[in-house]
C-alpha positions as CSV (number, residue, x, y, z in Angstrom):
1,X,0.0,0.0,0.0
2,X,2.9,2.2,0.5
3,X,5.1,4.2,3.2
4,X,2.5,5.9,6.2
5,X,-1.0,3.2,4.6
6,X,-2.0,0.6,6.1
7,X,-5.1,-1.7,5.7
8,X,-8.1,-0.5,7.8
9,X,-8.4,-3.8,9.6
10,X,-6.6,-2.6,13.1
11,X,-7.3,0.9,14.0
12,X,-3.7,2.5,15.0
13,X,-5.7,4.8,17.9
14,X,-7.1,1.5,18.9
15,X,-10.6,2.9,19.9
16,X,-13.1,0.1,20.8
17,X,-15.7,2.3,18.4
18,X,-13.5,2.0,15.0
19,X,-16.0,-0.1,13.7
20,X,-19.0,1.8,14.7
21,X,-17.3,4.5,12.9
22,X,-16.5,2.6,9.6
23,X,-20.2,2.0,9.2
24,X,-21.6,4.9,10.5
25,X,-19.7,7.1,8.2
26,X,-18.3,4.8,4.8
27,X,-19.9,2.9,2.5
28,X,-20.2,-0.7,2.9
29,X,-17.8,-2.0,0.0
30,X,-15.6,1.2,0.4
31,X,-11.6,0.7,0.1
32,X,-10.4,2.2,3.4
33,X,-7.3,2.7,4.7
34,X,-5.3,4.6,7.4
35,X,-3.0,7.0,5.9
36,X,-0.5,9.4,7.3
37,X,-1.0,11.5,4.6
38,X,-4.0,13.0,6.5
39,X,-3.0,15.1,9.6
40,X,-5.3,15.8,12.0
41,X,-3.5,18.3,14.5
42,X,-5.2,19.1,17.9
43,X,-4.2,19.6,21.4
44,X,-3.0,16.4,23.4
45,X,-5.1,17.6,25.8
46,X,-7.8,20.3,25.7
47,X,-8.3,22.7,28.9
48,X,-11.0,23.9,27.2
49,X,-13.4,21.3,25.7
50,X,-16.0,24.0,24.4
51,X,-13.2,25.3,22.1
52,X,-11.3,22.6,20.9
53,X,-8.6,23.7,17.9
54,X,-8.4,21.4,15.1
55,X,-6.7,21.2,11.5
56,X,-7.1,18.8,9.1
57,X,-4.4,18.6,5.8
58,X,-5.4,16.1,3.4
59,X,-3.2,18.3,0.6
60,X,-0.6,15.4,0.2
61,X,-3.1,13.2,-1.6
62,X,-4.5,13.5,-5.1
63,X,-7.6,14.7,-6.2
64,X,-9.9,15.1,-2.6
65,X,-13.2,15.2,-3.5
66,X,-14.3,14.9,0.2
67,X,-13.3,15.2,3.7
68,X,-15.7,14.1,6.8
69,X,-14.9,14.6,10.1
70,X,-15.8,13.0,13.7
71,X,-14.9,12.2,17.0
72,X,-15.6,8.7,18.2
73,X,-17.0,9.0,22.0
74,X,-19.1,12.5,21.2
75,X,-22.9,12.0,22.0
76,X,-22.6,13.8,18.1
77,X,-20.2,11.9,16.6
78,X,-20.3,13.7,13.4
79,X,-18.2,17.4,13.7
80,X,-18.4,18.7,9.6
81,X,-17.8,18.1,5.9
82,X,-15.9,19.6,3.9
83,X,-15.4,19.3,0.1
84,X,-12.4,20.7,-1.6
85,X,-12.4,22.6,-5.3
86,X,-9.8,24.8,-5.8
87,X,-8.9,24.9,-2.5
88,X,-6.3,22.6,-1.1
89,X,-7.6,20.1,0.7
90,X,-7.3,21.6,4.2
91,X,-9.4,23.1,7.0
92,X,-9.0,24.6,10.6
93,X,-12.0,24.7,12.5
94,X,-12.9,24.8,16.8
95,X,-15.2,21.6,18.2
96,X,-16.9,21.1,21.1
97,X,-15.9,17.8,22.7
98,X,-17.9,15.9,25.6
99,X,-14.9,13.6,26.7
100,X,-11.6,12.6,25.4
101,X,-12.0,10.4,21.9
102,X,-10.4,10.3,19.0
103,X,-10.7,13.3,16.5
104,X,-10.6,11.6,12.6
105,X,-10.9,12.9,9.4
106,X,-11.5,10.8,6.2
107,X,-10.4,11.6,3.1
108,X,-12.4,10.2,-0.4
109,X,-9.8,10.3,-3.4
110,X,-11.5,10.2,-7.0
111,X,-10.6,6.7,-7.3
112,X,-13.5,5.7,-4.4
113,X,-10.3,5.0,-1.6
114,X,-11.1,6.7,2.1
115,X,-8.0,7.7,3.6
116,X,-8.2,7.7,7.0
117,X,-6.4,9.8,9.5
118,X,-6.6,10.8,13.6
119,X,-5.4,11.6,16.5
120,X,-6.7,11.3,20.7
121,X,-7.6,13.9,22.3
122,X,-7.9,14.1,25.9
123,X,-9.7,16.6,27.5
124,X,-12.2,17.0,31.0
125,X,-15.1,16.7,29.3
126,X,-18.7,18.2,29.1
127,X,-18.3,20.6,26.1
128,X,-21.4,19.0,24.0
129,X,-24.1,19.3,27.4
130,X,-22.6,22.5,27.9
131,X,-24.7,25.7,27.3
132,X,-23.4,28.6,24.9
133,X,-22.6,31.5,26.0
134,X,-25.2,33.3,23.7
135,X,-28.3,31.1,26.2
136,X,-27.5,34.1,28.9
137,X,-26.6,37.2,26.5
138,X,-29.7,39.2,24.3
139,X,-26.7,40.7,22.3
140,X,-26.0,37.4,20.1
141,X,-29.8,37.9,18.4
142,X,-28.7,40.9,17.1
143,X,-25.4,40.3,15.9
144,X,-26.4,36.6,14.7
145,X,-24.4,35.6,11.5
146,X,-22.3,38.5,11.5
147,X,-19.1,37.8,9.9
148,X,-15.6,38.7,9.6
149,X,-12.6,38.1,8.0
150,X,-9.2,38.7,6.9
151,X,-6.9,37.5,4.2
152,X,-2.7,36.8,4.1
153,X,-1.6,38.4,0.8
154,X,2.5,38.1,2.6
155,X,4.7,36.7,4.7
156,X,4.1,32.9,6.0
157,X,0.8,32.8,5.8
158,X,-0.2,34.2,2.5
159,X,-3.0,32.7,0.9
160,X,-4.7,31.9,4.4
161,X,-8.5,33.1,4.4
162,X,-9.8,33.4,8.2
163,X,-13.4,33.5,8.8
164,X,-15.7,33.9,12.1
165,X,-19.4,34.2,12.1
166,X,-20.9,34.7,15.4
167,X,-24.0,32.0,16.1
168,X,-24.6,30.3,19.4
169,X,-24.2,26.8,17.7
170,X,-25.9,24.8,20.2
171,X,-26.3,21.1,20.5
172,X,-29.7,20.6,21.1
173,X,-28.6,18.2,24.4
174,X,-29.1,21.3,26.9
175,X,-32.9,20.9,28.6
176,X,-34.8,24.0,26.6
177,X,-32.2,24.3,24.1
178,X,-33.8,23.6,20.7
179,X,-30.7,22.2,18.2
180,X,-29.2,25.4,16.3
181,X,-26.5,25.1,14.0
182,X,-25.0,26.1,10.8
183,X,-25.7,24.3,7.9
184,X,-23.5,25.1,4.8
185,X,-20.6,27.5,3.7
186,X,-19.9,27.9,0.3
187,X,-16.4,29.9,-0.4
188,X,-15.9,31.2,-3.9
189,X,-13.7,33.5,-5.7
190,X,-14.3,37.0,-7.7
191,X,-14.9,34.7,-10.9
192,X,-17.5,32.7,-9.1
193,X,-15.3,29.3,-9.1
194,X,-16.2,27.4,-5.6
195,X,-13.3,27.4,-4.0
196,X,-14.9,24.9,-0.9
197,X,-18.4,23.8,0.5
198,X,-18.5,23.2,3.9
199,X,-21.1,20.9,5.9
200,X,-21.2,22.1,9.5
201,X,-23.0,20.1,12.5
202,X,-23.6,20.7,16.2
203,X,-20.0,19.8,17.7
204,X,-18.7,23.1,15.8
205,X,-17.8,25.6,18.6
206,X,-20.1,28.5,19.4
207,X,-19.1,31.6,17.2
208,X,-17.3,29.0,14.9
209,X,-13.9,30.1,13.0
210,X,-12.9,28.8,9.6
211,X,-9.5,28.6,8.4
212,X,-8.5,27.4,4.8
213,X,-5.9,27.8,1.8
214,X,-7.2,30.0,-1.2
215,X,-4.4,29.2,-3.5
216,X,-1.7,31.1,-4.8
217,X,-3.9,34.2,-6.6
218,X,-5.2,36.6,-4.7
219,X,-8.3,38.4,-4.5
220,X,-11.8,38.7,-2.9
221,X,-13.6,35.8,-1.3
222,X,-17.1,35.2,-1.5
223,X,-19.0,33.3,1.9
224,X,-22.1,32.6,1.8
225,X,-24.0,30.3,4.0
226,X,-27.4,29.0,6.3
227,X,-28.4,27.2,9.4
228,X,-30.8,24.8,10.4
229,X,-32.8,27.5,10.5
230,X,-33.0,29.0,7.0
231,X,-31.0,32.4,8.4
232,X,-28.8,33.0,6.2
233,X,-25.6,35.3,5.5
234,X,-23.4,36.9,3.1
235,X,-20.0,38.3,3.4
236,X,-17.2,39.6,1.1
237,X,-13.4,38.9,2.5
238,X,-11.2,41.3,0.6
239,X,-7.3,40.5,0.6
């Protein structure tokens, strides 16, 4: 299979729910293996498990059409989606966790192979039962989907895109506390060219942040996206 792949028969973060996992989240017949080729980069352990940072890089495979992410011992096991177009294949996001798990991303190739990828996290606990900050502030109702971001045009970071949209993101597992999430973010260019879409679910932290790789040209970025609710935004990030 190749230097960093192995078959997907013994999970190499040897969690008891692997298999749950595998058919929760892959298709029956699907080739999968773990691959180091997919980094997912988090805290060893998490002080703060409402605000957990993680990054997935798939970039060193060929042609990603798909990335899903999820954390094994969540009571929501599945954290987002995220499918790459002219994008690299990479993502920083922030998740809530309820207990220390594994944090995996899976990677679908254009030949049908998932390429698998992880890492433990430990953390205290608590962060999906956990109401948001917004439940005791009047102020997030106003400012709901507001959104702001910046660009790298220089330095080490240029070609990063950094968004943040405030929303309470909540779970739906606090008592009174209706599920209330977003839904989708599409990132384009000036041209129009999609440059990601990204599936987002409950474990997202509250007032989620996005980070991604627009490529080498520069320009304005396009986001536009919904939640569960049908509230929607739009937002222009100039370089």
């Amino acid at each position: 299979l190749g230097p960093g792949i192995a078959a997907a028969q013994t999970d190499p973060l040897d969690s008891p729910r692997w298999g749950d996992m595998k058919k929760e989240f892959l298709p029956p017949a699907a080739r999968v293996v773990f691959d180091e080729r997919v980094r997912v980069i988090a805290p060893l352990t998490a002080e703060n498990a409402l605000n957990v940072p993680v990054s997935v890089d798939a970039s060193e495979l060929s042609d990603v059409r798909e990335v899903v992410v999820f954390a094994d011992f969540n009571p929501i096991v599945r954290v987002l989606r995220f499918f790459p177009q002219e994008a690299p294949a990479q993502l920083g996001f922030r998740v809530k966790l309820q207990q220390s798990t594994p944090v995996r991303a899976a990677a679908r190739t254009a030949d049908g192979r998932w390429h698998v990828g992880g890492t433990w996290v430990n953390t205290v606990g608590g962060g999906c039962t956990a109401p948001s900050a917004a439940a005791a502030s009047t102020e997030w109702q106003r400012r709901l989907n507001e959104v702001s971001g910046r660009q790298w045009t220089e330095g080490p970071n240029a070609g990063r895109l950094r968004l943040r949209i405030v929303h309470p993101m909540d779970t739906g597992l606090v008592a009174g506390t209706p599920a209330f999430h977003l839904e989708e973010i599409n990132f384009t260019d000036a041209a129009g060219k999609r440059l990601m879409r990204v599936e987002t679910f409950e474990p997202v932290s509250e007032n989620p942040v996005f980070t991604l790789q627009r490529g080498v040209q520069a320009g304005p970025v396009d986001a536009r996206g919904r939640d569960n609710n049908g509230n929607a935004f739009t937002a222009r990030i100039a370089p």
